[in-house]
C-alpha positions in Angstrom: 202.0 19.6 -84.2 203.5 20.0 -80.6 200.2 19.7 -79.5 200.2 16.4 -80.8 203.3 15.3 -79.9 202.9 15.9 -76.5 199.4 13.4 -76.7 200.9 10.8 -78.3 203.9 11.1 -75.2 200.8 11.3 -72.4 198.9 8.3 -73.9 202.0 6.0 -74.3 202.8 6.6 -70.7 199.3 5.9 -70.1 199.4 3.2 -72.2 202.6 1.4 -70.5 201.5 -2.3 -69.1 203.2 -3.7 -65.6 205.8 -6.6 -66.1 202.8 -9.2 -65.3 200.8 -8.0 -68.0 204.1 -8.3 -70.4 204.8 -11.5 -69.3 201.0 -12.8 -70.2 201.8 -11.4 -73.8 204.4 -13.5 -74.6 203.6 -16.3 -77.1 205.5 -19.3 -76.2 205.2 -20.7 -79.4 207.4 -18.0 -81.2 209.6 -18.5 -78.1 213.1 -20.6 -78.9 212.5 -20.5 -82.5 215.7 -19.1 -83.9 215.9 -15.8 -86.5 216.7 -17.8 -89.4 219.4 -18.5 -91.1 222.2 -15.8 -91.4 222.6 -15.6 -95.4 218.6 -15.1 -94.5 218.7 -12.5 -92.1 221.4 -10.7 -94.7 219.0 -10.9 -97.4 215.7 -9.0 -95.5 218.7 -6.0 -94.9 219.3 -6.1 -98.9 215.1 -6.1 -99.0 215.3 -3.3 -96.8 217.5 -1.4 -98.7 215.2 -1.6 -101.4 212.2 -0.1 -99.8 214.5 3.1 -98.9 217.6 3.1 -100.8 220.8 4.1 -98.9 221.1 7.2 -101.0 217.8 8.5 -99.3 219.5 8.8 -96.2 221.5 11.9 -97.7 217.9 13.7 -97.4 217.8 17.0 -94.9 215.4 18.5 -95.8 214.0 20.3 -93.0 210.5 21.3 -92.4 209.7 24.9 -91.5 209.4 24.3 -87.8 210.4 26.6 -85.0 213.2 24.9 -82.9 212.6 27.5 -79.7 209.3 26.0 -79.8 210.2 22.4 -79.9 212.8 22.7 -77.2 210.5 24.5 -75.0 208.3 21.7 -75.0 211.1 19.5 -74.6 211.0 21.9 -70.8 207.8 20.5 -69.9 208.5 19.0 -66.4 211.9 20.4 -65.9 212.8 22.1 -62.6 211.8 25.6 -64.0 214.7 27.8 -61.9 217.1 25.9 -63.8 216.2 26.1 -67.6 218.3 29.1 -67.7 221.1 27.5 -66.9 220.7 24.9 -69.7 220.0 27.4 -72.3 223.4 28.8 -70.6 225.0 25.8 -71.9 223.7 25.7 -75.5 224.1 29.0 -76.2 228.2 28.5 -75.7 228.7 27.1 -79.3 227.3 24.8 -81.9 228.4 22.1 -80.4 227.2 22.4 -77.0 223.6 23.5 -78.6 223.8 20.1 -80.6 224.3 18.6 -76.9 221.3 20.1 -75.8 219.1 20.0 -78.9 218.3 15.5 -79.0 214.5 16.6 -79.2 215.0 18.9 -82.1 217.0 16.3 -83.7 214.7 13.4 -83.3 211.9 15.9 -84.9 213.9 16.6 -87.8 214.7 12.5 -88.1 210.6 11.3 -87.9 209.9 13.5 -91.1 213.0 12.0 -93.1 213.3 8.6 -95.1 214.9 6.2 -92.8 215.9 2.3 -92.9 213.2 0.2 -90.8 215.9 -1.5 -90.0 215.4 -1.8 -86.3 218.0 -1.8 -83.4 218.0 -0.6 -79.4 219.2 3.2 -79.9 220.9 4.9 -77.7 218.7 7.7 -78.7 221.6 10.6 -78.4 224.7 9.5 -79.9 226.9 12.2 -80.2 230.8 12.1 -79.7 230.6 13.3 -76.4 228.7 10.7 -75.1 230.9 8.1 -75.6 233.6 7.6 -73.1 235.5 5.2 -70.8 233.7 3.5 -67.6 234.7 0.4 -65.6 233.6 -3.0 -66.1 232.7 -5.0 -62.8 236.3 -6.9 -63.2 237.5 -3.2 -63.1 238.9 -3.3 -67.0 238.6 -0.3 -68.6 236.7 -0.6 -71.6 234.7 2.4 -74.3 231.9 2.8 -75.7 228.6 4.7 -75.0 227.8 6.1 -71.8 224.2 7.8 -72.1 221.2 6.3 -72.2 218.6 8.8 -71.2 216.9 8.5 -74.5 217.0 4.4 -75.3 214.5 3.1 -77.3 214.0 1.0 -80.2 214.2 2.4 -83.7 215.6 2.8 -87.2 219.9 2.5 -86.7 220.4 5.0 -88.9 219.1 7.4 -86.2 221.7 7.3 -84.2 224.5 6.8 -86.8 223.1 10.2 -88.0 223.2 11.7 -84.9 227.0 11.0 -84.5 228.0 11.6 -87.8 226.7 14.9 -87.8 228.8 15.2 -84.0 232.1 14.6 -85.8 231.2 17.2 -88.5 230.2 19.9 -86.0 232.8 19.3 -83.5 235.0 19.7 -87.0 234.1 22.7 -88.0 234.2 24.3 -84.6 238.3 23.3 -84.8 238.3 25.4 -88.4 238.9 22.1 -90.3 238.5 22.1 -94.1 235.5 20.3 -96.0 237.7 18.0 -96.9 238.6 16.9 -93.1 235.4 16.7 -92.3 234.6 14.4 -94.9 237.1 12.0 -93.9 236.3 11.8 -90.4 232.6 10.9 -91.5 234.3 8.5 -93.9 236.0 6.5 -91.6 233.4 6.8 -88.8 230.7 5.0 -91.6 233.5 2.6 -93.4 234.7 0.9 -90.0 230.9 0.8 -88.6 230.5 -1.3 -92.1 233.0 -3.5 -91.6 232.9 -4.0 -87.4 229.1 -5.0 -88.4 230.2 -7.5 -91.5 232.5 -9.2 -88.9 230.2 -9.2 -86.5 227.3 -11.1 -88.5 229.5 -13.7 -88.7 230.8 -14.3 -85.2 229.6 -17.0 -82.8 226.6 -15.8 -81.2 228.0 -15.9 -77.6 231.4 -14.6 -78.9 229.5 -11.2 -80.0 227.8 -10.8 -76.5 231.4 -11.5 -75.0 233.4 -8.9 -77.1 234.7 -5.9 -74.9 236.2 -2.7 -76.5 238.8 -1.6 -74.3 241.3 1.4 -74.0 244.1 -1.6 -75.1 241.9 -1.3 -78.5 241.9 2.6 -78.6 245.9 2.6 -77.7 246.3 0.0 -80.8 244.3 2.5 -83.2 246.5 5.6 -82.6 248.8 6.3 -85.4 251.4 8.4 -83.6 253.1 8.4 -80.2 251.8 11.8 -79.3 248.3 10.8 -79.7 248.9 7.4 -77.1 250.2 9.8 -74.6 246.9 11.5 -74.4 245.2 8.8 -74.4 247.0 7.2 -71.7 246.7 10.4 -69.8 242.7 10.2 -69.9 242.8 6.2 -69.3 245.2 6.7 -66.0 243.2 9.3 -64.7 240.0 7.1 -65.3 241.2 4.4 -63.2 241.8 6.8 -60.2 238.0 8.1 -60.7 236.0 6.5 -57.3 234.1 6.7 -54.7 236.7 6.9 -52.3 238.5 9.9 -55.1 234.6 11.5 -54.8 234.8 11.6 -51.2 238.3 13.1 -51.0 237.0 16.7 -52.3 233.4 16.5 -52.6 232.9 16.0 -48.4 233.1 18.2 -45.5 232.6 17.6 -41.8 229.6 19.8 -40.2 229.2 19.5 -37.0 231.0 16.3 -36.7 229.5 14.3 -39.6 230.7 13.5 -42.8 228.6 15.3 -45.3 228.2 16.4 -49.3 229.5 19.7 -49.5 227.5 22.0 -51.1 229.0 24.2 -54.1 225.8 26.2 -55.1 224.2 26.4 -58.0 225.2 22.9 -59.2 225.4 20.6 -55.6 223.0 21.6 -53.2 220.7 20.4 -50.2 217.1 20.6 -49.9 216.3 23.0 -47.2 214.4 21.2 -44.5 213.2 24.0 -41.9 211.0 22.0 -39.2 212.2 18.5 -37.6 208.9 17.2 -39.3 210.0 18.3 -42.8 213.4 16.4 -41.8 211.7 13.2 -40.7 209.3 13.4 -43.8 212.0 13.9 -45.8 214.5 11.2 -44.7 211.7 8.4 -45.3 211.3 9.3 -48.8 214.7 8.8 -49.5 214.7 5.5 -47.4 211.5 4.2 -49.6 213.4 4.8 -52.6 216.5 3.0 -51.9 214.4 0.3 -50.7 212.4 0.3 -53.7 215.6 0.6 -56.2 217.7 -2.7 -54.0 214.5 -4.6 -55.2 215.5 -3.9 -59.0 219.0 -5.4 -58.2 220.2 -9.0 -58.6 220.1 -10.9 -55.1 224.4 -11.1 -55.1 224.2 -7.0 -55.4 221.5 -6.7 -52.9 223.7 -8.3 -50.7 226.5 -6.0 -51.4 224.3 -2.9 -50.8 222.7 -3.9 -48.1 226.6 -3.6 -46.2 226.4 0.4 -46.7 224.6 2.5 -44.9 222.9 6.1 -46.4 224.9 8.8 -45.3 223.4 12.1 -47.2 222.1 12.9 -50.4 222.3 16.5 -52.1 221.1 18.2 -55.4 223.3 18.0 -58.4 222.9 19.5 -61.7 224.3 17.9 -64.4 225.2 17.6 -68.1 223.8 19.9 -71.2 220.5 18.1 -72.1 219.8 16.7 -68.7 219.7 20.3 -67.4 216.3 20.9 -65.6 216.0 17.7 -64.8 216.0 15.8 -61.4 219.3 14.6 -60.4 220.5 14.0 -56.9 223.6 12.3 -55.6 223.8 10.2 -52.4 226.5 9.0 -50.2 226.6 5.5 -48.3 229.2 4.2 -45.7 230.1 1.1 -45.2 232.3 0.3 -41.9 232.7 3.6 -41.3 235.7 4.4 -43.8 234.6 2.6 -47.0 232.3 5.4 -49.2 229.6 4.3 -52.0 228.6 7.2 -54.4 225.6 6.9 -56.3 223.8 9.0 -58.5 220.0 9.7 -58.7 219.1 11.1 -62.5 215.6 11.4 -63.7 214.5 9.5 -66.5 212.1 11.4 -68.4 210.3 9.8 -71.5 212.7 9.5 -74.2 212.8 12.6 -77.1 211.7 9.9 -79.2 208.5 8.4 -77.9 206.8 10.8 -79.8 208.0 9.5 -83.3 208.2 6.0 -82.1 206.3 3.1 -80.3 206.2 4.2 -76.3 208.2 2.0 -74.4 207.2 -1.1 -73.4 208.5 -0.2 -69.1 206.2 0.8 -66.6 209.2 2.8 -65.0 211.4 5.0 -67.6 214.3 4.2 -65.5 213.6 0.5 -66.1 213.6 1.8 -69.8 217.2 3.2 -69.6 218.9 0.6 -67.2 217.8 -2.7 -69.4 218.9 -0.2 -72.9 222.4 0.4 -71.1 222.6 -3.3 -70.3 221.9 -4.5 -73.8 223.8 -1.9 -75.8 227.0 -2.2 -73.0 229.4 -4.8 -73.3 229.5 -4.4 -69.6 227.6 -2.5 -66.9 227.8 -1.1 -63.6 226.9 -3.4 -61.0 224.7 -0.5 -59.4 223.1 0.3 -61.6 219.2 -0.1 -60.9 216.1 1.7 -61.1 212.9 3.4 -58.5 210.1 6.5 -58.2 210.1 9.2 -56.0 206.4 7.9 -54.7 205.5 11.6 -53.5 205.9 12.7 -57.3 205.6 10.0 -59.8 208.9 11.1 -60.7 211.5 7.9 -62.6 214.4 7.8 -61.6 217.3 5.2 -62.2 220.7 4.4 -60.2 224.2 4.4 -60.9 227.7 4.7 -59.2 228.5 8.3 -59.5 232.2 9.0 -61.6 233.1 5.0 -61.3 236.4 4.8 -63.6 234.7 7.2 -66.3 236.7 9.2 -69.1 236.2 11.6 -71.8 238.5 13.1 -73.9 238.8 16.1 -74.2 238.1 16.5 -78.7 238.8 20.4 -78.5 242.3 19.7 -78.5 242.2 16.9 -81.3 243.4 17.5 -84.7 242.1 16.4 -87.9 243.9 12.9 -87.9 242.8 13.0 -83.4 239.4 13.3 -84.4 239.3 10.5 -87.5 240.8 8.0 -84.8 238.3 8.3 -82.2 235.6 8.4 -84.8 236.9 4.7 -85.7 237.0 4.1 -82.0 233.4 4.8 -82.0 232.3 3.0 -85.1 234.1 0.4 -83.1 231.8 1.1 -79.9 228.4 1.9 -81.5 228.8 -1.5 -84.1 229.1 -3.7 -81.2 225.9 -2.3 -79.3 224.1 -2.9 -81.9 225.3 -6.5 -83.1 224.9 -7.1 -79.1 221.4 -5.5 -78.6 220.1 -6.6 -82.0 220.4 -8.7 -85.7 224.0 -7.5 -87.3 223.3 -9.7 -89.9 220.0 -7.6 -91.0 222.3 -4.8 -90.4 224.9 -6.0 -92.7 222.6 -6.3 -95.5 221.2 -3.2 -95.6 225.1 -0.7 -95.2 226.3 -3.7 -97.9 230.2 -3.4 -98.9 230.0 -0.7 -101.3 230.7 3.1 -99.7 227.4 4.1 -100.8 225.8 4.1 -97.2 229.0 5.8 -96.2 228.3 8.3 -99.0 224.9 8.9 -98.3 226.1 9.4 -94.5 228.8 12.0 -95.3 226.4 13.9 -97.0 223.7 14.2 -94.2 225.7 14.8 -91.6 227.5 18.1 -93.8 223.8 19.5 -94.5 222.9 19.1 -91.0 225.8 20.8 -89.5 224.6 23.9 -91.0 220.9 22.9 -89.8 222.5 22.8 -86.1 224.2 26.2 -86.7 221.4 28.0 -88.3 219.3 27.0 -85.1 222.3 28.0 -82.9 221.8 31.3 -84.2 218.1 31.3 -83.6 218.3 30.4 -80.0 221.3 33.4 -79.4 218.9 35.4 -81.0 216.4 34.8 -78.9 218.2 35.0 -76.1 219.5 38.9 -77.4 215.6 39.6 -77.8 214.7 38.4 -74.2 212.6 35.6 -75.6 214.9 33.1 -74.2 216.3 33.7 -70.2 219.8 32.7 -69.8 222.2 31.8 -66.7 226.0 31.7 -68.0 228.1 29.9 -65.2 
């Protein structure tokens, strides 16, 4: 089976056509046509439903499959000193192995009954990845904020994949059944109706719509609950470059440089002045490369910075092992521009799902994030390490982003941000695709919230029987571990 996986993931890279041969496979005749009318489009959802009931998404029944297997494949092409440390991080708790675990997951989805209603996932939508980032007028708005794994498919997917978050992240707090059932409840219900309202919006007036921490600060019941969440939204809006550069530089030798705190931010070593010169034009080809993936107004902004350094950097739970760097630019000497290098590996679910239709996974993630976004950073942009073959997209590095911190919510903490979410994860979807096809299939009724509530409660134990597999594998030496 992982054999095959991994065939199907080698021919659709293989398979991927450059942007001229897209463009000569557009049909101008279906061009400008319209999607029908909207008590239409609401009517192929009910169809939908029909094919696969909302009921059959309860289904978790998991195959016998071995998840150490599947997430060592998931390692194939990872920087192999630092697996350790990623299996460091999921072995901390159920949670944080759910964090790491997306291609287990998407696995576990292919072989279950699912909607064929399509939408642009987000591919790993789990609580923590939602969170607060700037939009180019510098409002703060929420929503998701990881796109590593983008790629059409069935929406249930990813409301799956968060439901089963909020139930996980529950039971880690010690919260009944019955709290857990309500968060999932209200997560599903305001999804339902965020995506009836949206079906009927003006077109433009959908693609408009921002979610903003205003519209978290209106959702909180109590006055304790706004002061956290004004504490995480203030703290946001101090997060930039010129914040980056006050702790994460040093001088050496008379030039402003990244400071290294090894194992997570580090430089390459570069012995000889050759390796140095090598070195510094591979970085320069990239950039140049990546300002050619950027809108001419940007280009012209970027092209007032000058590259600085550019270090190592280890990040997240499931991007562990894979190639990150971040660099730093100048501009008049004083005015610093962070940006962050991450590898963009094909997504966990190309192997379940049509390949992408990119030549460049980072071209994959960047137009996903701009599509499923209500707004975007204005770096963000995409290149290949040429000496490697290795995709890679662009992004300002910490730009007004907040998370909250759900370890310290209670029961009625956690059922507000998962409305906050429904709020978040129903626009992406009404922006990036049909809410009105949507709309048909969840209906009005709570039976897709039902159905919901029950998957995401079987596969919490799923996630925590496979917790327990990894630690013991990790006891029996199977697994090597680095705890930070």
């Amino acid at each position: 089976m992982l054999d095959s996986t991994a065939a199907k993931r080698t021919q659709a890279a293989t398979d991927r056509a450059d942007p001229k041969t897209l463009a000569a496979q557009e049909d101008p005749s279906t061009l400008f046509a319209g999607r029908g009318s909207l008590a239409a489009r609401i009517e192929q959802g009910k169809a939908a439903r029909k094919k696969v009931p909302r009921a059959e998404l309860a289904a978790c029944k998991i195959d016998d499959r071995d998840p150490i297997e599947l997430l060592d494949a998931s390692n194939a092409g990872r920087v192999t000193e630092l697996i350790p440390i990623r299996y460091g991080r999921m072995i901390a708790s159920p949670f944080a192995f759910y964090r790491g675990a997306a291609p287990l997951m998407a696995y576990d989805l292919s072989k279950l009954p699912h909607s064929n209603v399509n939408v642009q996932l987000g591919g790993d939508a789990h609580l923590a990845n939602f969170g607060l980032f700037a939009s180019p007028e510098r409002r703060i708005l929420f929503g998701p904020n990881d796109f590593d794994e983008t790629l059409p498919g069935p929406f249930d997917w990813d409301v799956r994949r968060l439901a089963a978050s909020f139930v996980i992240a529950a039971r880690e707090r010690g919260f009944a059944i019955r709290g857990q059932r309500g968060v999932v409840r209200r997560l599903c219900q305001t999804f339902r109706q965020r995506i009836a309202e949206f079906s009927g919006m003006d077109t433009l007036d959908v693609w408009y719509c921002q979610f903003g921490a205003a519209n978290m600060l209106a959702i909180a019941d109590s006055t304790e609950e706004r002061r956290k969440e004004l504490a995480v939204i203030d703290k946001a809006r101090q997060q930039s470059s010129r914040s980056v550069m006050t702790h994460a530089t040093e001088l050496v030798n008379g030039k402003l440089r990244i400071k290294d705190v090894p194992p997570l931010v580090y430089h390459i070593p570069l012995e000889s002045p050759h390796d140095q010169k090598k070195y510094h034009a591979l970085v320069r080809r990239f950039f140049a490369d990546y300002r050619l993936t950027l809108p001419d107004d940007r280009r012209a902004l970027f092209d007032r910075y000058e590259l600085v350094d550019v270090a190592i950097r280890v990040v997240g739970i499931g991007s562990v092992g894979t190639r990150c760097y971040e660099a730093l630019f100048m501009a008049d000497g004083e005015c610093p521009l962070f940006l962050q290098l991450k590898e963009a590996r094909p997504s966990v679910l190309e192997g379940y799902l049509p390949p992408s239709r990119y030549p460049n996974h980072g071209q994959r993630v960047v137009n996903g994030q701009r599509l499923l976004q209500s707004a975007s950073d204005i770096f963000l942009g995409w290149s290949k390490m040429r000496h490697t073959g290795n995709d890679f997209y662009v992004r300002q590095l910490r730009d007004m982003k907040g998370a909250f911190d759900f370890a310290t919510f209670d029961v009625e903490d956690l059922g507000e941000y998962a409305v906050s979410c429904a709020h978040a994860l129903a626009h992406s979807m009404a922006k990036a695709s049909d809410p009105a096809l949507l709309s048909g299939y969840v209906g009005k009724s709570d039976a897709f919230d039902e159905a919901i509530v029950r998957f995401a409660l079987a596969y919490a134990e799923q996630n925590e029987a496979d917790w327990t597999i990894l630690k013991a594998a990790v006891k029996a030496g199977r697994i090597q571990v680095i705890r930070e």
